[in-house]
N, C-alpha and C positions, 0 to 999 in steps of 0.2 A: 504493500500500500504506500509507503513511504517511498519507495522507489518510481511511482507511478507517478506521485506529486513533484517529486522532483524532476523525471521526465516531461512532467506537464508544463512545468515553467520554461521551457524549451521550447518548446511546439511554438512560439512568437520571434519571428526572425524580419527583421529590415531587408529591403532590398541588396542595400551594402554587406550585411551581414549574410546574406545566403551567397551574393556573389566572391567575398573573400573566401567565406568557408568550401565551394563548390573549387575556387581553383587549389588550396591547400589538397584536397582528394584528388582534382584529376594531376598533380606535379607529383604524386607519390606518397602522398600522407606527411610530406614536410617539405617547407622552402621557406627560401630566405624574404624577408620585409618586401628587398629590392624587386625579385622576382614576381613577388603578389603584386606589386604594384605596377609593373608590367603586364602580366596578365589580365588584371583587371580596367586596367587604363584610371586608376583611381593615383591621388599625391599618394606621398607613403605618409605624409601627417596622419591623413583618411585611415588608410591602412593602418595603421599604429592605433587610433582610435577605436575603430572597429574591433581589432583583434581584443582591445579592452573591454568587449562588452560579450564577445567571443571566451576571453579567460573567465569573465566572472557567473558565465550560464555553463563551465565545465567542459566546454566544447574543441580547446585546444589548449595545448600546454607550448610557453615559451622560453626560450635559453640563448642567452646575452652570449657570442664568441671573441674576445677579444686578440687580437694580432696586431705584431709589431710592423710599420711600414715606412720605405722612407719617400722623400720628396724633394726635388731639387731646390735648392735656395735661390734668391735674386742674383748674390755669388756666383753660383754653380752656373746658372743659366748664361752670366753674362762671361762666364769661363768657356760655356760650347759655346759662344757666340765670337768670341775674340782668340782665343787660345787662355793653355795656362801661364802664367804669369813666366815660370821655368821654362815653358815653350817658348817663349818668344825672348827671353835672353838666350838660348843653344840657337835658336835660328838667326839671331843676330851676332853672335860668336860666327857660324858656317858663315854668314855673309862678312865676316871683317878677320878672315882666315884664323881663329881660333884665339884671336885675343880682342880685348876692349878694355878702354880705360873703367872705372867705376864711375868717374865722373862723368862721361859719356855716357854711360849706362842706364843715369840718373836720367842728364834730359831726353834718351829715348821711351824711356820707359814712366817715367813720372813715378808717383807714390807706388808702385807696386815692386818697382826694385829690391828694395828690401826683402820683401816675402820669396821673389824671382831667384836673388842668389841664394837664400836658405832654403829653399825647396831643390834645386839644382844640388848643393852642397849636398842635402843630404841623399839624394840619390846616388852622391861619388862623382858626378858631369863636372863639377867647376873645382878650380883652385883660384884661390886671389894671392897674388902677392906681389908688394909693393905700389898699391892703386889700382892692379890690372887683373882682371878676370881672364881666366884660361881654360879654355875647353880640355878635357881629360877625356869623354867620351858623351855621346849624344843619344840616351836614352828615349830616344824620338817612338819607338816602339810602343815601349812599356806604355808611357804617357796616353799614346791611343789608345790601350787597352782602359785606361782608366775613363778617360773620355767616351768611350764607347758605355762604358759600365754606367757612367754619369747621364749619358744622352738616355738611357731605358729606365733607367727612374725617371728622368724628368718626362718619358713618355706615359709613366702609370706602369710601365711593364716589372713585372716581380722579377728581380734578381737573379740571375744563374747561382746555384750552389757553389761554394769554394772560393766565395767573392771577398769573405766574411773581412779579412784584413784591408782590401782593395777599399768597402764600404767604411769601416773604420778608421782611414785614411782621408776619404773624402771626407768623413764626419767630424774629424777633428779641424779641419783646415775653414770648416763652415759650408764648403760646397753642398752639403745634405741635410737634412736634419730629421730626427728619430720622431714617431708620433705613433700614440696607438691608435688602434680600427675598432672599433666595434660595431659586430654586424649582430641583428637578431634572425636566428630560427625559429619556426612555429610550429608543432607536430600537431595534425588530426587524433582527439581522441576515440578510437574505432572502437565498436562499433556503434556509439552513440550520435558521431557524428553526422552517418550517414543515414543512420533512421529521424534524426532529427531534420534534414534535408529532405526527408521521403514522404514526413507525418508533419512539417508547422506550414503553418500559416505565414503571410507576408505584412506586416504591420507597415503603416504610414506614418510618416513623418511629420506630415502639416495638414490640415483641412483645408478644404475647399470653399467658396461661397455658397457652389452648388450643396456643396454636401453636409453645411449648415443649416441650408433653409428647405431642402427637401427632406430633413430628417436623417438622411442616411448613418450620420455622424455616429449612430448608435445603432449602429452594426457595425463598424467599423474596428479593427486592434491599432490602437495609439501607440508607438516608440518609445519606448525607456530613454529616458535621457542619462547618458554620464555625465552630471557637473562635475567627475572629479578630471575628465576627461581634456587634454590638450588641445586651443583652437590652432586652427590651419596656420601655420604661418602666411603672413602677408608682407608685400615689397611693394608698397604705392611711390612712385614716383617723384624725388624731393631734388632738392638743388643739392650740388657736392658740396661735400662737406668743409673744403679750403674756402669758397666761396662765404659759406654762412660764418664760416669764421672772418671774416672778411667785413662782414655785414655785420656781425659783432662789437668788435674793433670801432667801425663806422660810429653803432650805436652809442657807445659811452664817448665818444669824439663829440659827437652832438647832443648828449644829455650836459658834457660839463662847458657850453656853449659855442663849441669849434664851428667855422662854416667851413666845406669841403670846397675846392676848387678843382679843375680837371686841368691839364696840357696836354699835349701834341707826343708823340712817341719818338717819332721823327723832329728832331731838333739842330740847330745850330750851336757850333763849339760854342759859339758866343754867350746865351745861355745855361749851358752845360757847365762851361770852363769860367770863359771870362767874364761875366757877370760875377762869378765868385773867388773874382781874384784869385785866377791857378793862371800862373805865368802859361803861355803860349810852347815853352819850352819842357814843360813839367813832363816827366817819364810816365805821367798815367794817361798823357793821350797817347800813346805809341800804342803798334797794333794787339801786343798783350793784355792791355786795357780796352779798348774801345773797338767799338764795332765801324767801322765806317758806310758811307751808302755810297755806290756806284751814281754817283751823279754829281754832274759841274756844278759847284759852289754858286750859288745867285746873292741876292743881297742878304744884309743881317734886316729881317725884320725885329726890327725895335724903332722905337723913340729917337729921333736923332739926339734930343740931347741927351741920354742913357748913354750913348755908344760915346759920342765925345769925353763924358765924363768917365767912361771905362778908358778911353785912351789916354785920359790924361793922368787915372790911376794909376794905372798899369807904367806908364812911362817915368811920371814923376812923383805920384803921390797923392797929387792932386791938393785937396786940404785936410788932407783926415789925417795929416802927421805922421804918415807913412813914406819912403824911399822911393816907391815903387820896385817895378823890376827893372827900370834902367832900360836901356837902347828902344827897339821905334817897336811899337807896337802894328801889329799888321793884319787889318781887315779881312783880307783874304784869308786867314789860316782862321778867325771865326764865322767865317761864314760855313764851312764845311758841312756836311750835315753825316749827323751818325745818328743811330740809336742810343737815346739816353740811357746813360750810366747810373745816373742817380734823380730822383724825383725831388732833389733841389733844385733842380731844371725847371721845375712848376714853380715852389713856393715863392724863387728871388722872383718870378718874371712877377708873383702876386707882390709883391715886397714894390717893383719898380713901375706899379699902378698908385703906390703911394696911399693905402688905406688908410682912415681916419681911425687916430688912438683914441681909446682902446678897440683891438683886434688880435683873433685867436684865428688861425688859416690853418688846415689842411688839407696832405693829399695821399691819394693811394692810389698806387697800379706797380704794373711792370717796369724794370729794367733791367737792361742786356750789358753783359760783360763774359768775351771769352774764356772761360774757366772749366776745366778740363771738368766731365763730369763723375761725379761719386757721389757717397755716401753722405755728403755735406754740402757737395758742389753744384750750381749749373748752372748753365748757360744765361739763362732767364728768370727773375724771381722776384716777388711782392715788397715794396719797400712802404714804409708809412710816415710822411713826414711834416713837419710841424713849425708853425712859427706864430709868435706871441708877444702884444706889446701893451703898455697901461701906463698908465701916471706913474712914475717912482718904476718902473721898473729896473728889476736888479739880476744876479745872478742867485740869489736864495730863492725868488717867485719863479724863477724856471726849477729849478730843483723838486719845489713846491708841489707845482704841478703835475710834473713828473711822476712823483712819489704819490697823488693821488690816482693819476689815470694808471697808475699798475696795481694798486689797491683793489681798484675799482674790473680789472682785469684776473682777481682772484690771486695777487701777490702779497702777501701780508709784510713781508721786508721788502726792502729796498735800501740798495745804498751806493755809493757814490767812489771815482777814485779818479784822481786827476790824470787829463791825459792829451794828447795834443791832436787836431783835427786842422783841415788846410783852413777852415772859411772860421773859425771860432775862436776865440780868447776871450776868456778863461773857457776851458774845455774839460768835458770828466767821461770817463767809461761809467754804463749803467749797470748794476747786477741784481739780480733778483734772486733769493732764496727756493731752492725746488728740493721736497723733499726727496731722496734718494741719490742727488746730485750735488748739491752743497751751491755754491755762489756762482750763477752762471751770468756770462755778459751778455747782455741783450738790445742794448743802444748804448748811442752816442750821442753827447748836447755838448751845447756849451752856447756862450753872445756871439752874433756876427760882425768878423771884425768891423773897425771903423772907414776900411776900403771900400767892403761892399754898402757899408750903410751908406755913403758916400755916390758909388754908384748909381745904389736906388734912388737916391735922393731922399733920403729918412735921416732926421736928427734924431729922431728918440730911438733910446737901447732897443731891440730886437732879441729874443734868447729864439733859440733853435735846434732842432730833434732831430734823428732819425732812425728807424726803428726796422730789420731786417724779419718780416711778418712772416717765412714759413718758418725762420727759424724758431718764432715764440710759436707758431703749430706746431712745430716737432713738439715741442715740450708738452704742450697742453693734450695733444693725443698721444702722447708716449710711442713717440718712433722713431726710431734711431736711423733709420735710411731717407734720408729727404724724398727719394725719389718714387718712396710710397706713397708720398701727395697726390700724386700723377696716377696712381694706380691705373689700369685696364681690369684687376679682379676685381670682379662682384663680390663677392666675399673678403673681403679686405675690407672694399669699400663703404659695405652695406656696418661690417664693423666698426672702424674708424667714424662713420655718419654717428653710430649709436652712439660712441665717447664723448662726441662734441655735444648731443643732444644732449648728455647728462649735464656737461659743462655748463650748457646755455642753463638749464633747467637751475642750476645751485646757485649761477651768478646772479642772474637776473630776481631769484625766490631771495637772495638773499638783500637785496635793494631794493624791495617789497616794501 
């Protein structure tokens, strides 16, 4: 009798629930999440669901298999894309007949030299002595086998056997990294399962209009709900997550009364450079700094009397009690156009509109500087920058401010350390306290000298910022590779989204 009641509570099956349960029988009486959710065309959330209301009517039993797998890293990946770092010092030894300075070594290879000869070293390929590296033998072989081992992980494909050292190697150097799997299996309890299949009924999910007002409703078998049951995951469609930090940033700029301004990406040296009093000869216009554009220089769009009073800066001094830089100053080398370096390109051009004191300016965007790229580096990147003026303004009310907009940014310290910038005197490095990391630099301030205020045509102090914005994202999403900003993985990214919404969620709950 008791047997028959308990059978009875079975006999009520959902549509989803006979179709999972029917493919578990016909795969063999067991398969995997993955598989049911294949066969039924159902998410595996659904699946995972269902089997929950499947274990609790007795009808299948489930078991968790956990397994070690590995994966290629960013590393790894950009190791099959380029070569190993050791490959490409033996290939540059073959090419410079079996010897190279280290110093040479240095600028062909950049930051990764270091790793290049300890990796070589310890295969036995190199010897260095006295500055020069010496090819001993060119392990060119082996190194492929490794690469080959590294290209089928990063494909999904499992390992050949006997790899176990080859993996352990890749693993130590960062090219791999170890992570468990967990897959679920599900077994049909027979023979219940399939007389419960043969003898229930198919219960509904939701009523009808019809099938309210013609009564039927009561004939009908209603669905057990799981509340304790998981919803579906959902990925609605949101702006990236560097962005909304971005718009972040923006919003406390304009809660503590900053007004934003935009410029031109495409600019002349003249704004770039000499507006901010950098000599014309200064090493950071050369091509290791600056991007130049393929096009003949035209006029400097400015103010003619701006440019005069830049020539006369620059030349002599002019009245701001400066030397200048001496000999002729020469139009043509500011006219040039490149891609801005720095997004003080914007603020002086606001500066040499001559706004009425008091005035709080900023700006955000891009700018471009050739720098090879890594793990901290790139080509192109968010800069956020600032300028500030009032009655009595000093070098304590820039500090001032400072130290509230990164408060106000979730930094509880802040402090200060003197330090020297081309356009600024008095000048300080910024740092912020991050726990795990200790006192990190995060900007640069300081007054702008009495050249450019001269330039602008501004008598009153000016203090002014600049703030290098993926690097305060690195921190605030906790990621050590800049170039995960950029992501292409959904999964990364849909992560990294979640961290900042928590962000926004504490900053803003807490200014409530």
């Amino acid at each position: 009798m008791e047997e028959d009641k308990g059978l009875a509570k079975t006999l009520v099956l959902t549509d989803n629930e006979r179709r999972v349960l029917s493919s578990i029988i016909n795969l063999g009486g067991t398969a995997w999440v993955e598989d049911l959710s294949s066969a039924t065309g159902l998410p595996q959330s659904t699946v995972m669901s269902v089997l929950e209301l499947l274990k609790s009517k007795g009808l299948v039993k489930e078991e968790s298999i956990y397994r070690e797998e590995y994966r290629a890293t960013p590393q790894g990946l950009k190791a099959l894309g380029e070569g190993f770092p050791e490959e490409k010092l033996i290939k540059l030894l073959l090419q410079h007949n079996g010897e190279l300075e280290v110093r040479r070594a240095r600028e062909l290879l950049g930051e990764e030299t270091s790793i290049a000869i300890g990796e070589a070293r310890k295969r036995g390929a190199v010897a260095i002595q006295g500055g020069v590296i010496r090819l001993l033998k060119a392990p060119l072989e082996a190194i492929g086998e490794e690469k080959e081992l590294l290209r089928a992980i990063s494909e999904g494909k499992e390992p050949p056997g006997g790899r176990e050292g080859l993996i352990e190697s890749l693993r130590r150097r960062g090219l791999v990294e170890k992570r468990m799997r967990r897959r679920t299996r599900v077994t049909a309890v027979m023979p219940l399962a399939k007389k419960v299949l043969e003898e229930s009924v198919t219960a509904v999910a939701r009523l009808t209009g019809e099938d309210i007002v013609s009564g039927r409703w009561r004939t009908l078998v209603l669905k057990d709900y799981n509340v304790e049951a998981e919803p579906p995951l959902l990925f609605p469609g949101e702006r990236h997550f560097l962005i909304r930090f971005i718009d972040l940033v923006r919003r406390i700029m304009f809660e503590m009364g900053f007004t934003e301004v935009r410029g031109p990406i495409v600019v002349e040296e003249f704004w770039n450079f000499d507006a901010l009093f950098q000599a014309q000869d200064h090493p950071s216009r050369e091509i290791h700094d600056t991007f130049w554009v393929q096009h003949e220089p035209g006029g400097i769009r400015a103010p003619p009397e701006v440019i005069e009073r830049t020539r006369r800066v620059h030349e002599t001094g002019g009245d701001s009690g400066s030397r200048g830089w001496g000999g002729s100053w020469d139009p043509r080398v500011a006219a040039r156009l490149i891609l801005r370096t720095q997004t003080t390109s914007v603020t002086v051009r606001a500066l040499a509109d001559r706004p009425m004191v008091p005035f709080r300016i900023f700006t955000v965007g891009k700018v471009y500087r050739p720098d090879a790229i890594d793990a901290r580096h790139l080509p192109e990147f968010y800069q956020l920058d600032g300028i500030m003026s009032e009655p009595g303004m000093d070098f304590s009310r820039l500090l001032g401010m400072l130290k509230e907009f990164f408060n106000r940014l979730g930094f509880e310290k802040v402090r200060f350390k003197p330090a020297y910038f081309p356009f600024t005197e008095p000048s300080v490095e910024g740092y912020v306290w991050m726990e795990g990391k200790g006192w990190v630099e995060v900007f640069g301030a300081g007054m702008f000298r009495p050249e450019i205020l001269e330039i602008a045509g501004v008598e009153e102090n000016v203090g002014a910022w600049g703030i290098g914005l993926d690097r305060i994202a690195m921190k605030f999403l906790e990621v050590e590779d800049i170039r995960l900003l950029y992501t292409r993985n959904v999964n990364q990214a849909r992560e990294l989204s979640t961290r900042l919404r928590r962000l926004e969620h504490r900053l803003l709950g807490e200014r409530r």
